[in-house]
N, C-alpha and C positions, 0 to 999 in steps of 0.2 A: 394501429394494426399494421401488420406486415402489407407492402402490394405482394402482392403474388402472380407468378408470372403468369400469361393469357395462353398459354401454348397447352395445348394437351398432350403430346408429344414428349414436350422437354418435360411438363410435371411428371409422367408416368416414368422417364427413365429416370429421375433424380429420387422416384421412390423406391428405386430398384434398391435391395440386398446385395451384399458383394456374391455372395450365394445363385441369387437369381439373376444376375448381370452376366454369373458364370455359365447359367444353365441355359441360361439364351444363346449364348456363343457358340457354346455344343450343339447346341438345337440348328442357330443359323447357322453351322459350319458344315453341316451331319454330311453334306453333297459336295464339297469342295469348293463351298461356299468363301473362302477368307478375304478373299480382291474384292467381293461385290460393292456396291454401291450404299445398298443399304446397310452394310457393315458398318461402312466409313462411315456414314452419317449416323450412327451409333454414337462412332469414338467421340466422335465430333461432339456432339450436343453432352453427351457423357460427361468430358473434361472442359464445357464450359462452363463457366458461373453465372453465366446470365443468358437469357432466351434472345439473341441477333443473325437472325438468318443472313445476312450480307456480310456479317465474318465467318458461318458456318460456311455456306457457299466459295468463297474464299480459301476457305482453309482445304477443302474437301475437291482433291480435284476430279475434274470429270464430272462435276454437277453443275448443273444452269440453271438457273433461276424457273425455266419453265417447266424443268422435271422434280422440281422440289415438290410439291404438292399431292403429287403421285408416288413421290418415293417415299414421304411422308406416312402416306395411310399405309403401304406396302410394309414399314418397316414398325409402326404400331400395330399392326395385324401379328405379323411376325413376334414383337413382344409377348402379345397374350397367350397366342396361341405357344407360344413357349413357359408363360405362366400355369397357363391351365394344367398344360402339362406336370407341370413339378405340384400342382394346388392337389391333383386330382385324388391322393391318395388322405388326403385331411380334408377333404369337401363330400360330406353323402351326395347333394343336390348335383354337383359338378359328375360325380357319377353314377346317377341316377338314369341323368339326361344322355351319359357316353352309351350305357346302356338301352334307350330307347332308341339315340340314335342308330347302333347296333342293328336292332329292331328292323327299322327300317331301311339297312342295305340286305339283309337278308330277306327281306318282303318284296324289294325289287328286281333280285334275284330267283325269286317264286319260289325259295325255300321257307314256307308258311308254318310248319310245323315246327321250324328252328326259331322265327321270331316268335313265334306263338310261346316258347319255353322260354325266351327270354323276356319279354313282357310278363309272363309267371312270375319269374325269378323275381322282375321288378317292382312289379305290382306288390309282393310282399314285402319286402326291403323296403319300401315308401311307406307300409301300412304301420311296420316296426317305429318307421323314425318320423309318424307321423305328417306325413308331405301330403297331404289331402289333393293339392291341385297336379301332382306329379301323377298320384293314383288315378285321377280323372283321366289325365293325357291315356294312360296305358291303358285303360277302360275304353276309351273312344277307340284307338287303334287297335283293341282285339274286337271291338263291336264291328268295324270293317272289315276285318279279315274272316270274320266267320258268318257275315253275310254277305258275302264274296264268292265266299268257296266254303266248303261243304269239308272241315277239318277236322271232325271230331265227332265219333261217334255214343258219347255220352250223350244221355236225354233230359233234356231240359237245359242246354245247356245256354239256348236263349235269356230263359228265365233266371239262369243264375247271375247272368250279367248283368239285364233289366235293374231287377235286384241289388247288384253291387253298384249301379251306375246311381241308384235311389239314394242309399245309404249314405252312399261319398260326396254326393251332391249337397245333399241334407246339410252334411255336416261342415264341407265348405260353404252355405250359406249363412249359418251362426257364425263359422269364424270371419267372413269376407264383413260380415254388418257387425260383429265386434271390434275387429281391427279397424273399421270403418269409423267406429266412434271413437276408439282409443287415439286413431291420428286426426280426429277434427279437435276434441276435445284439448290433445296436444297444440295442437294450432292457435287453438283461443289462448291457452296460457300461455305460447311464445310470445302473442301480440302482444296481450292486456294485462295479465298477470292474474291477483285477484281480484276476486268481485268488489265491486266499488260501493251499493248502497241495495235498497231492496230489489230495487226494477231490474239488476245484473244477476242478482238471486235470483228471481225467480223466473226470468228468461232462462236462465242455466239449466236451473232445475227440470222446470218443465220439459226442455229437449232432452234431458237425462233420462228423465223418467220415459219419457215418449220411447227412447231410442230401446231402453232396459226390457219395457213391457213387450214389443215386440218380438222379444226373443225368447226363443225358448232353453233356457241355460241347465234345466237337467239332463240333457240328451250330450253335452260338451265334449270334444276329447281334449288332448294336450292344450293345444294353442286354444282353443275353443277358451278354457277355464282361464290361458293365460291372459288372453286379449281382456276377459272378463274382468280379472285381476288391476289388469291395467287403464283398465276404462274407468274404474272408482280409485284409483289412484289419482288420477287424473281430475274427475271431481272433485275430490275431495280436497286438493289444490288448489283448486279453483274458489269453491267456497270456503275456503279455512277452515273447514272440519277436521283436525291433523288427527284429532281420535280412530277416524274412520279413514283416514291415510296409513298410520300406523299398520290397521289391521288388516288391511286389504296390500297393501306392500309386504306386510310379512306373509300373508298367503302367495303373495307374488314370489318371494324366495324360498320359501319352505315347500312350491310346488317344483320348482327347482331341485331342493337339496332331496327332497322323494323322489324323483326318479331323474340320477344321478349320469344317465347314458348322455340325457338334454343339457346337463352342463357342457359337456365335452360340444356337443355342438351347436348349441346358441349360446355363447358364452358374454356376447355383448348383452342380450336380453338378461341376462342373471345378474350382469355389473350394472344394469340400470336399475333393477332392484333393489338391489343393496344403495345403490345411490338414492332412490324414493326413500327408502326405512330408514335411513343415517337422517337425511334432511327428516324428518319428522319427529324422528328423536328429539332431531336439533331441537326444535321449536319448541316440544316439547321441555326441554330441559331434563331428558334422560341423561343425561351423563354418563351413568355407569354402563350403561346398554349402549349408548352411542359408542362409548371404547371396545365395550365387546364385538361390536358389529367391523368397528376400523380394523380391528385386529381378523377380524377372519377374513375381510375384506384383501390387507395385504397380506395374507396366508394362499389367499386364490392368483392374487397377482406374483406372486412369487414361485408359485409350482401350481400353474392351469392346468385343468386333465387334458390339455390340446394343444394345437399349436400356436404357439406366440405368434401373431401376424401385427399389423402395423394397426389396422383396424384396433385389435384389442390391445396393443400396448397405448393405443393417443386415449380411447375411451378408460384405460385403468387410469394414466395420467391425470384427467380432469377429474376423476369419480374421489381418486385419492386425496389429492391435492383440495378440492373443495370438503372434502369431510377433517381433513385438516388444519385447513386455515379454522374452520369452525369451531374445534377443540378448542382456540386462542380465543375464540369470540363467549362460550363458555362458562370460562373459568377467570376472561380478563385478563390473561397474558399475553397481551398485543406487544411487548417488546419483542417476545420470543417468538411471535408468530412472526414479523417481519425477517427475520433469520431465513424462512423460507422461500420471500420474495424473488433473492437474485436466481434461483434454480429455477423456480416456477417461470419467469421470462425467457428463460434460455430457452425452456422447454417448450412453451409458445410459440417462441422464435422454430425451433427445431419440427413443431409438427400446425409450423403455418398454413399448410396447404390442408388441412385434416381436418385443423378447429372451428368450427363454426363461427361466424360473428357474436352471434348471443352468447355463446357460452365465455367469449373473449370481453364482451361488456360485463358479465358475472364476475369475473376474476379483478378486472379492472377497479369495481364496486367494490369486491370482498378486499384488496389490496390495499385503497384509498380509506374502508374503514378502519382496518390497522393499523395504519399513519396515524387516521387522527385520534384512534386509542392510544397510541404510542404518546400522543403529544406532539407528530411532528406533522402538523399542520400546511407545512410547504410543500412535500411529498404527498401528502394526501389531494391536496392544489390537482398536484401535476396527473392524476393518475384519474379525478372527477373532471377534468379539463378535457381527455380522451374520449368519454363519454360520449360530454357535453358538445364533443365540436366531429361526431360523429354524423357522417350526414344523412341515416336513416333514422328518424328520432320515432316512425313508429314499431323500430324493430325494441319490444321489453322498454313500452312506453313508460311503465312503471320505474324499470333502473332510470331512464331517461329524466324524470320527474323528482325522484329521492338523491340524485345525485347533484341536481341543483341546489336543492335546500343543503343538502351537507355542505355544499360549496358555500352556501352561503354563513353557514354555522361557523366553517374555517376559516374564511376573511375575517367574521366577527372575531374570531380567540386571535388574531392576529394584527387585530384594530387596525382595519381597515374601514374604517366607516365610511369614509365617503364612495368607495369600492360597493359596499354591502348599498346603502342607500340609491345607489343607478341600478345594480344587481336585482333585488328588490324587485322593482318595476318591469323588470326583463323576465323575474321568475313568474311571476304572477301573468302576464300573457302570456306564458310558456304552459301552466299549470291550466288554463281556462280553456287553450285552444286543442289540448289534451283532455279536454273535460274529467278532469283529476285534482280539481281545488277540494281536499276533503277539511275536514274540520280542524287535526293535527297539523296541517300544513297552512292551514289559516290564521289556528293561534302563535305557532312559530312566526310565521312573517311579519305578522300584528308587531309580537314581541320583539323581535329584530330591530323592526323600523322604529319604533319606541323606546329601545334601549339608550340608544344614544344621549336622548334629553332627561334623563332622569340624574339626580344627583347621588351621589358615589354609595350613600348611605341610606339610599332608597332600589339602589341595584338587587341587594339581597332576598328581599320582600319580593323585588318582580319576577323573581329565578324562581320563591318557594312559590307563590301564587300560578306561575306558569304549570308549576310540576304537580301539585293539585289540581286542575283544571285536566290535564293530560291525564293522568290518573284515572279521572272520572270516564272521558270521552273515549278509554280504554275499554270501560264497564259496556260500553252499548253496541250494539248489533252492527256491523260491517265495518267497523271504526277500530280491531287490531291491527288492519294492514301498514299501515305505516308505525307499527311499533317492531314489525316484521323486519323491516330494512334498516331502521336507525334505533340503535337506545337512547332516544332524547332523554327520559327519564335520568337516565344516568349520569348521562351528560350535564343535565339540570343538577344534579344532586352534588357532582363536582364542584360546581361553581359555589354551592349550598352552604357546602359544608367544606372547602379550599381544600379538596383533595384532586387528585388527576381523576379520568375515565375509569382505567385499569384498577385503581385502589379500592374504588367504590363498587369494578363488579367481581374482584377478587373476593373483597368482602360480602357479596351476595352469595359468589358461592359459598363461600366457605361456613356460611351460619345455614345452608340448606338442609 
């Protein structure tokens, strides 16, 4: 993985647009601004390629090392507040808040009945685009203005507040304890993945259920239904019920593509949608709906009803890209997936600072298994070795774990034995102290370490007896997770019947 530089400073101006690098100059210039100090140190970090304050300083005269620190925050102030600026006309939230703050210069001005119309104005613009904790803000500060002073001669107009402070409250309380379980639930599947055996089942469950009955989900609005949406997405993940992922993902998009305002403005939450439905497809083995899905998918990344920001160009990147390489995993056209390898790095490379670590161990995983569907075993080495020498191993403990055993599977097609026989021993404390020795990766290693000693004409029988056994342990309750991450099956079948990976799931699809 990329380092990335520590400076927060030099990150935000290296994400600058030539656009918005332009709009800052105008901004910082607006006073006869161009000599300043924090210009220069602009330029400066601008056209370096690497974050070293002692050739910035250097370079930048009139700066001393003891006003760098202050001129620092002075001149990242300066960025935003030049950002905001140019944001403010594609952000409701960004001018919601211009609004309120409005608000309150003319309330300490004591023109009360001018804030009072502009908290109106806002109040309903929040209500339109659904901003429930925005409408609270404006709720509270007309509840002090008009028990303050005495603004309005409408009756009842206590009560109408009371009232509307009830109502909004309510309903940020469903959404604050939906989105509440939607990001823990996310949580458990970044660490762990899926469920491991019953006692992960039903610890899941039960906090699902617990967390579900508490809420009252017929009273919902927008986000209320969305979060809803995304909570049993989430579940359902978790315990591999992709049935119930399917459905509740497509409710997650199709609440989206019904009211079509909330595209234009939560546009990351609508490409994570479509990312849950594609990935469940996958598994499923829809095909023809997964390309339907890809294809609208890059219809939305090609012409958004908004603005392209960097935000949504890194999340359309990973959303695409992973429903792509998947197409190759499919259909078994691992040659022609790795076509897309050298792009997909650049791109990594290009939105280092953007992509999460987990999602950069996804790609490494999804990358490594199309090497070794391809047949190129030494590439796949290199990209399971990333992983593996990754020094969080409990971040996507599961990639963590399935990426060893492939490792191991690829020394084996490369006859390394005595590699694989130390390997072995290394994977197995790795696997126990992960508490993730399941039963699939039991009888692979079994099989592994046993391979070796058999004679050339007893190899065959151990391949087919492996792949029945596998088979079976498919059939039983918590025991498809690791058919999720590797087609050992397939891989078995190659060796079976002396074909490659790719021929054997070509030929699955194709008799489908």
């Amino acid at each position: 993985m990329a380092n990335q530089p520590n400076d927060h400073l030099y990150q935000l101006i290296k994400s600058l647009t030539k656009a918005e690098k332009r709009g800052f100059k105008i901004y910082a210039t607006r006073s006869g601004n161009e000599g300043a100090k924090f210009i220069k140190l602009f330029d400066a970090i601008d056209k370096a390629t690497s974050y070293d304050e002692n050739a910035i300083i250097n370079k930048v005269k009139g700066i001393h090392k003891r006003q760098l620190s202050n001129l620092k925050a002075h001149l990242y102030k300066q960025i935003l507040t030049s950002l905001r600026l140019i944001n403010i006309n594609h952000n409701i939230d960004i001018q919601l808040r211009e609004q309120l703050d409005y608000a309150r210069i003319l309330y300490t001005k004591g023109l009360y009945q001018q804030s009072l119309k502009i908290l109106e104005k806002t109040k309903e613009v929040a209500t339109q685009h659904y901003r429930a904790t925005l409408r609270y803000e404006v709720l509270v500060f007309e509840k002090i203005i008009e028990s303050q002073y005495i603004t309005r001669s409408l009756k009842n107009r206590a009560d109408e507040l009371i009232d509307e402070t009830h109502v909004t409250l309510s309903s940020m309380n469903e959404y604050t304890a939906l989105s509440n379980l939607a990001l823990r639930l996310y949580g458990i599947y970044i660490k762990a993945g899926h469920v491991r055996n019953k006692e992960d089942y039903e610890s899941i469950s039960t906090f699902f259920s617990k967390s579900i009955n508490s809420i009252d989900v017929s009273k919902l609005d927008f986000f209320g239904k969305h979060y809803l949406n995304v909570s049993y997405a989430w579940y359902s993940l978790i315990v591999q019920d992709f049935i119930l992922q399917y459905r509740h993902a497509t409710n997650w998009v199709q609440l989206f593509r019904k009211n079509p305002e909330m595209l234009a403005l939560e546009p990351i939450w609508y490409l994570k949608g479509m990312h849950v439905l594609l990935e469940a497809l996958f598994v499923l083995g829809h095909s023809k709906k997964h390309s339907e899905e890809i294809k609208k998918l890059d219809e939305f990344l090609a012409n958004p009803p908004c603005r392209i920001d960097e935000n949504l160009e890194t999340v359309g990147f990973i959303y695409s890209y992973t429903s792509k390489i998947n197409v190759h995993f499919i259909d078994g056209s691992f040659s022609e997936g790795i076509k897309l390898v050298p792009d997909l790095l650049k791109k990594l490379d290009k939105f280092a600072d953007q992509v999460d670590p987990h999602r950069i161990l996804i790609f490494y995983y999804k990358i490594a298994c199309l090497y070794f569907g391809a047949g190129n075993n030494e590439r796949s080495i290199n990209f399971l070795n990333r992983i593996i020498n990754y020094p969080d191993s409990r971040l996507r403990e599961d990639i963590h774990c399935f990426a060893r055993i492939l490792n191991l599977i690829a020394h084996f097609e490369l006859g390394n034995q005595t590699l694989v026989d130390y390997q072995i021993r290394s994977v197995y404390r790795f696997l126990r102290k992960m508490n993730d020795l399941n039963l699939v990766q039991q009888e692979i290693l079994t099989f592994i370490k046993n391979i070796g000693n058999l004679k050339e004409d007893q190899t065959k029988e151990a391949f087919l007896d492996l792949r029945n056994k596998l088979l079976q342990i498919n059939k039983m309750p918590y025991q498809k997770r690791p058919f999720l991450y590797l087609d050992i099956v397939s891989w078995l079948e190659s060796k079976i019947y002396n074909k490659s990976v790719q021929e054997i799931i070509k030929s699955k699809f194709k008799s489908r």
